[in-house]
N, C-alpha and C positions, 0 to 999 in steps of 0.2 A: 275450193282452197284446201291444200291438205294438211293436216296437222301437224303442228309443231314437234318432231321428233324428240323425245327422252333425253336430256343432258346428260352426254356421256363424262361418269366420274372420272375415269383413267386421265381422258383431256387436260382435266382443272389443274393447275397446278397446283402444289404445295408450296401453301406460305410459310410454315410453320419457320423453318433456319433464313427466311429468305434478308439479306441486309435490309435497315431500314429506308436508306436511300433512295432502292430501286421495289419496294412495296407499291409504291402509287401505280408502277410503270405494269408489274406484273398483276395487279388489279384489273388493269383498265383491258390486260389481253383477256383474262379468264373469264372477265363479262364479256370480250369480243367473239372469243372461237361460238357460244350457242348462235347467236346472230348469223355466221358463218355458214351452220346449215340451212338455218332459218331462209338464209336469202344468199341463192350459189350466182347472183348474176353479178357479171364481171368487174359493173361500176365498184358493189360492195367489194367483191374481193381483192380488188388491184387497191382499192382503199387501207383495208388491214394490212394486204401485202404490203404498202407501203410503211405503216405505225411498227410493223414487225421487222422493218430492216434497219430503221432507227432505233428498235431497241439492241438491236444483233451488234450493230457498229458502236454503241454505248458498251457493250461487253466485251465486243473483240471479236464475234463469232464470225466465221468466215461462211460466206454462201454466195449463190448464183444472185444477181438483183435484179435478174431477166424476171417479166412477169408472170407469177404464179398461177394456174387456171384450173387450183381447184382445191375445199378444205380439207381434202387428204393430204395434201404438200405443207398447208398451213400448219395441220396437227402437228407434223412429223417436225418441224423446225421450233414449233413452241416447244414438242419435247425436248428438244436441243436445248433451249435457251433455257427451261428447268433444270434439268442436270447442272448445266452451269452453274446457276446460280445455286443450286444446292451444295455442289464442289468446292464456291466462293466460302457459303455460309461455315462449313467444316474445316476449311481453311484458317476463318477468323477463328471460330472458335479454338483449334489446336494454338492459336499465337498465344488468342486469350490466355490461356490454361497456363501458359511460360512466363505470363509477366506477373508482376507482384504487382500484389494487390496495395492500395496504400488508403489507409481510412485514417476519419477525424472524430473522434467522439467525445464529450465531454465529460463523462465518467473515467474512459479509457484513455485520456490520451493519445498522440498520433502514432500509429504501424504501419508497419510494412512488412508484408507477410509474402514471402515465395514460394511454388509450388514444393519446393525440395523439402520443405519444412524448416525452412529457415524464418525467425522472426526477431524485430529490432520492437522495443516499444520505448516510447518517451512520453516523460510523464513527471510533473516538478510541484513544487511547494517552496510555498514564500508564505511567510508569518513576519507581520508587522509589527512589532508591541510598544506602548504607551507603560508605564511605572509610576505610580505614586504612592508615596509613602507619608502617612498622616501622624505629624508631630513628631517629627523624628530630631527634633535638635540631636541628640546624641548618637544618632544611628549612624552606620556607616553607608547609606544607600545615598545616591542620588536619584532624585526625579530625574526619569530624562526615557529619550525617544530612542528603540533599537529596530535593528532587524534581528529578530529570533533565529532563524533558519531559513535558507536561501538554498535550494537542495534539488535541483535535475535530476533525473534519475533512468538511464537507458537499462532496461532489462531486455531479456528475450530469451530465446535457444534458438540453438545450432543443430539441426537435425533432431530426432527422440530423446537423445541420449544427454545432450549437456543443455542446462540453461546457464544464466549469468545475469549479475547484478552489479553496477557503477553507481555510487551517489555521492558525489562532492559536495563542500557544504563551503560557500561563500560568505554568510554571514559572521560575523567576527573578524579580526583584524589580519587573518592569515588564510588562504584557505588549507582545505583537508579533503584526507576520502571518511567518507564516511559508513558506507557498505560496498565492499567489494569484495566480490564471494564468484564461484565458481561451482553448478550445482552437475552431479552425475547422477543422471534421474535412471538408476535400473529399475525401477520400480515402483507405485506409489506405497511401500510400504518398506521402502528400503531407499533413501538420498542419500548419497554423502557430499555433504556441503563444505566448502575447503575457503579459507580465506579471512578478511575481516567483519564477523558477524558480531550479533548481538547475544551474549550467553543469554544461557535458556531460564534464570533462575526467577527473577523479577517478572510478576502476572505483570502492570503497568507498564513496565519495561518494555517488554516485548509488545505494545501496543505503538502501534505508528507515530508519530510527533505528532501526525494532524490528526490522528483519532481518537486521543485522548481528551476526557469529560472536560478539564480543566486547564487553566494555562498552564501550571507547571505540575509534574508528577509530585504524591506524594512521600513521605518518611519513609516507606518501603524502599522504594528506590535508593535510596543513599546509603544503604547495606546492600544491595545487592549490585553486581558487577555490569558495567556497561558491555561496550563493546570491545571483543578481543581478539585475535588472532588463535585461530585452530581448525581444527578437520571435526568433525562430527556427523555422526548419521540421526538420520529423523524420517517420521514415515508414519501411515496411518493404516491400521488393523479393524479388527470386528468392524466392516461399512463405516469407514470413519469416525467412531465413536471414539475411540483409545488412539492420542497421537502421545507420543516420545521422542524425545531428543536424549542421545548420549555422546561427549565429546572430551575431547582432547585440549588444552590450550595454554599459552604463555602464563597466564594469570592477570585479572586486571583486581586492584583495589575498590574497594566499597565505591559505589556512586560513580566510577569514570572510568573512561576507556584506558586500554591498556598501551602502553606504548610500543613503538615499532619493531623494537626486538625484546628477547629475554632478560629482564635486569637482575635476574639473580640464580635464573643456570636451575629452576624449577618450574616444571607442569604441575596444571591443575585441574582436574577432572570436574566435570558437571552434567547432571541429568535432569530430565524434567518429564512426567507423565501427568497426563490431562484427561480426564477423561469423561464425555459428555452420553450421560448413559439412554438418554430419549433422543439424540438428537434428530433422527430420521423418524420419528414417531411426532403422529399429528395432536399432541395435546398441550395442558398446560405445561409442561416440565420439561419441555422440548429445550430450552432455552437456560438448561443448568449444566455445569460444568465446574468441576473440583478436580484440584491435582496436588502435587508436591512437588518441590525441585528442591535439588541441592547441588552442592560443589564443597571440593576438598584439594586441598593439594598443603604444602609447605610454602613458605618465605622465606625470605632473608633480608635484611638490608634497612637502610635508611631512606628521609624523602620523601614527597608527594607519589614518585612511582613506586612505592612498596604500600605507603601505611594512609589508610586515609585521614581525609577530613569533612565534616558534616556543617551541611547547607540549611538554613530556613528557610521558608515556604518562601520567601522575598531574594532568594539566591546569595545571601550574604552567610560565610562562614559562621556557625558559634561554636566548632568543636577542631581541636586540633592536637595533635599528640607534642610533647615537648621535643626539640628538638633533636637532644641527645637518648630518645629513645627510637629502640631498632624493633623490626621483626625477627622473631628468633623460635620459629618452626610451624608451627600445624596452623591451617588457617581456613575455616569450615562454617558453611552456613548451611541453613536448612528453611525453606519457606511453604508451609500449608496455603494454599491459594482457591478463591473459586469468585464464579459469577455465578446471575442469576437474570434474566430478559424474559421478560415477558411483555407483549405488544407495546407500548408507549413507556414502561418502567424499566429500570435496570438497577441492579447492586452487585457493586465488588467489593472484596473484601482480601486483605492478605497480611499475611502474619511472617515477619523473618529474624533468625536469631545468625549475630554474625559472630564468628568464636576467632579470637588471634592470640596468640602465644605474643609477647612480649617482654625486651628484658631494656634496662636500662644502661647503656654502651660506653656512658663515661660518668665520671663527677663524682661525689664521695658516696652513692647507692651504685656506682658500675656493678653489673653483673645481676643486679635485682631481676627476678622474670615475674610472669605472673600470665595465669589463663584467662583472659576477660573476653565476656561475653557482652553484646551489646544487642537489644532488641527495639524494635518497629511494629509499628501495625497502622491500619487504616482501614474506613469502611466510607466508600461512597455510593449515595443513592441517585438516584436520576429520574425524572421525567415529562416526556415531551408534549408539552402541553396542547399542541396541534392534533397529535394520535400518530404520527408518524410511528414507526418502530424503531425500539431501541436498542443498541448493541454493541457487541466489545469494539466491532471497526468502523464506530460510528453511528451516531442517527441515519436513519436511510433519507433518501430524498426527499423533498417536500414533495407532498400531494401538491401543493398549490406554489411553485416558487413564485417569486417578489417579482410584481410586474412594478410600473411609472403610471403605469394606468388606474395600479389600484386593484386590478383583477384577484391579482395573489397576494401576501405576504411571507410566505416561505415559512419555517418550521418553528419553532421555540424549545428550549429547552431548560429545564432550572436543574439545575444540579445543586450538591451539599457535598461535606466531608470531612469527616473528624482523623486524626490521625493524634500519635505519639512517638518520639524513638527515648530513648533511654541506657544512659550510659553504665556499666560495669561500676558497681558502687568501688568496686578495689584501683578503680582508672586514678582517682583522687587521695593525694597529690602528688605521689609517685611518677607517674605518666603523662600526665596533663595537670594545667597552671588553671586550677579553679575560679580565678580573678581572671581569665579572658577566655574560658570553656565552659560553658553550661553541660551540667553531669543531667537533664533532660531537656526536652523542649515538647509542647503541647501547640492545635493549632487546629481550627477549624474554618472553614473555606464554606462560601454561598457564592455560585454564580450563575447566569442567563447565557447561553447561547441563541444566534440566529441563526438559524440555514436560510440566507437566502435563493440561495437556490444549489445544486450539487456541488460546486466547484466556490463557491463565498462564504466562508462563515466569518461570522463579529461573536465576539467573546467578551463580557466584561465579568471579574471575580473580585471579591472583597473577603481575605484575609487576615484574621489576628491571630499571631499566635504568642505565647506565651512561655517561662524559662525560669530553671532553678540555675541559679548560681549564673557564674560568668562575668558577673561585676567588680568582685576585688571584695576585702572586706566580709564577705557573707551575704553580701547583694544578691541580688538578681540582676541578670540582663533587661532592659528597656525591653515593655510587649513591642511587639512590633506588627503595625495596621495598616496595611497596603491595598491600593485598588492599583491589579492590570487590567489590560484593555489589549484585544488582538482583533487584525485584520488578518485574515487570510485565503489565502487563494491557491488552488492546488485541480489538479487537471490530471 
């Protein structure tokens, strides 16, 4: 008997690109051809020649079907039907490579990505809230059931060059946009962002609705500007340590967004630098960041869209300017900001003084001005009592999200928070009606977060806060002691 001659490699085909459909079929040849030499008598060969014209007619290959009489013919037509199928597999793949891709993920939201560099992503938040207000005969709140924010939100970019952001906000009795922005990325160290942003002043402010510790932002925020219309550039230096923002805009009032056009024929300038001096460094201090923002510009005019008015922790107004007074020039704020995370802990802390020229526009004081100044501050602490990590854009995922089985429970978190704002002792009673304004307000906040799992968090917060003036008489305003409660869900 003579020995089994050496399996010639060349013969084997290459699986490697081959479709998966036809894997079994080109299997079953590359164990066939050793066999082949193995045994050249006619029965075995007219056999394989027969399994190799059925695979030929499955691909289309054209050949004689006369019988073959010998594994030199057989080799030469398997190499045939390799090429093929290698031709198929590079075929697929070049289609591949043109079609977009579309993935599901529950951090990210759904996309759809094409080779050009084009990308949509979609990605939403819905916040449920529950209100209760404890002994409130005199208060102006009701108990009662809302939706907070109801907020879609398609981003993406269009090639390198431009991204883009849409976010509508369905919650409340009308809808609105609520970011829509247009980004021209030359750079990462140079954006100019164009459109309806968030100014840069407020540290909480510019934290996400669904990233923030608590259910509602603190006294800081009600001096600093929502959202407004303008162009600004922003960008990040030294290995992203040092990010800034500097812009251009309509101007929006204390606490709220600015409306659709210019109401008084004046820009307002605003900057903001941050700067996290470890942040690429692997130790404890990795996790700190300190900045400053401000904004400037003039005013004019009368109304909720010129002059604000100030909210307690429970959303109900205790400060409001009198009717018949106007803004009447310079209008400037300045806020010292920082945080602090390290693994399961977090503190923020921020401080803002809001400056407006004011004069009084009719009645037996017309013409009265006056400079007042109006100041805020707050310091919240945080932490997660599971060990998850803590941070400005949120607790990270649970190590263990919440199963039904019991396996998991998902994340925990306690938070706190003392805050103050404080009105311009020369506000009273020139400017504002002390018997329905409190000249401060005090107010400290404890609450639990749950992460149940990346995309569910439950909120419950129990606030008192407390008020000089605002009653009539030399009263005080009623404290006011509120639990909210939030569900939410966001993708």
């Amino acid at each position: 008997m003579s020995a089994r001659p050496p399996r010639d490699k060349a013969r084997t085909p290459s699986l490697r690109l081959l479709p998966a459909h036809l894997l079994p079929m080109a299997i079953a040849l590359a164990l066939a051809v050793p066999n082949a030499h193995a045994d050249d008598s006619p029965q075995s060969i007219e056999a394989l020649t027969e399994r190799l014209q059925a695979l030929e007619r499955r691909l289309g290959v054209t050949s004689d079907d006369a019988v073959v009489v010998g594994a030199a013919d057989l080799d030469q037509r398997l190499r045939v039907i390799e090429r093929r199928l290698e031709l198929q597999a590079e075929e697929a793949a070049a289609k591949a490579a043109k079609d977009p891709v579309v993935s599901l993920a529950p951090t990210r939201g759904l996309s759809v990505k094409s080779p050009d560099g084009l990308e949509l992503k979609v990605r939403g938040l819905m916040q449920a809230d529950a209100r209760f207000f404890i002994g409130d005969d005199n208060a102006p709140q009701n108990d009662t059931l809302l939706f907070r924010r109801i907020r879609p939100t398609l981003e993406g970019t269009w090639g390198p060059l431009i991204g883009f952001r849409l976010t509508p906000e369905f919650a409340g009795d009308s809808a609105t946009i609520v970011d829509a922005y247009v980004d021209l990325k030359f750079d990462p160290r140079a954006t100019v962002r164009i459109g309806k942003i968030k100014g840069p002043v407020g540290l909480e402010r510019l934290q996400s609705g669904g990233a923030i510790a608590l259910v509602e932002r603190g006294f800081p925020t009600e001096l600093a500007p929502n959202r407004d219309l303008g162009v600004q550039v922003q960008g990040e230096v030294f290995g992203s340590r040092l990010n800034y923002v500097v812009g251009v805009y309509n101007g929006a009032p204390d606490g709220r967004d600015a409306v659709t056009t210019n109401p008084d024929n004046e820009f307002e300038y605003a900057g903001r630098v941050f700067w996290e001096p470890f942040k690429n460094a692997a130790n404890g201090w990795s996790g700190l960041g300190i900045g400053v923002a401000a904004s400037v510009g003039d005013t004019f005019g009368t109304g909720n869209n010129i002059l604000p008015r100030y909210r307690t922790p429970g959303q109900a107004q205790f400060f409001a300017y009198n009717t018949n007074v106007s803004a009447d020039g310079l209008r400037r704020r300045l806020s010292p900001q920082g945080y602090f995370y390290r693994g399961p802990i977090g503190v923020l802390g921020e401080y803002i003084t809001s400056e407006q020229e004011v004069r009084v526009a009719s009645g037996a004081n017309s013409g009265r001005r006056k400079h007042l100044v109006h100041d805020a501050y707050q310091l919240t602490a945080s932490v997660v009592l599971t060990g998850e990590d803590a941070g400005y854009r949120g607790a990270a995922k649970p190590n263990q999200p919440f199963s039904i089985d019991g396996e998991g429970w998902g994340a925990f978190e306690l938070v706190g928070r003392y805050g103050e704002l404080d009105l311009d002792d020369d506000t009273f009673p020139l400017f504002a009606n002390a018997a329905t304004s409190a000249a401060s307000a005090k107010a400290w906040t404890v609450g639990l977060n749950w992460y149940l799992n990346s995309n569910l968090k439950l909120v419950t917060n129990y606030t008192q806060a407390s008020f000089e003036g605002g009653a009539g008489a030399g009263a005080d305003r009623e404290d006011e002691k509120s639990i909210f409660t939030r569900a939410q869900f966001s993708f």
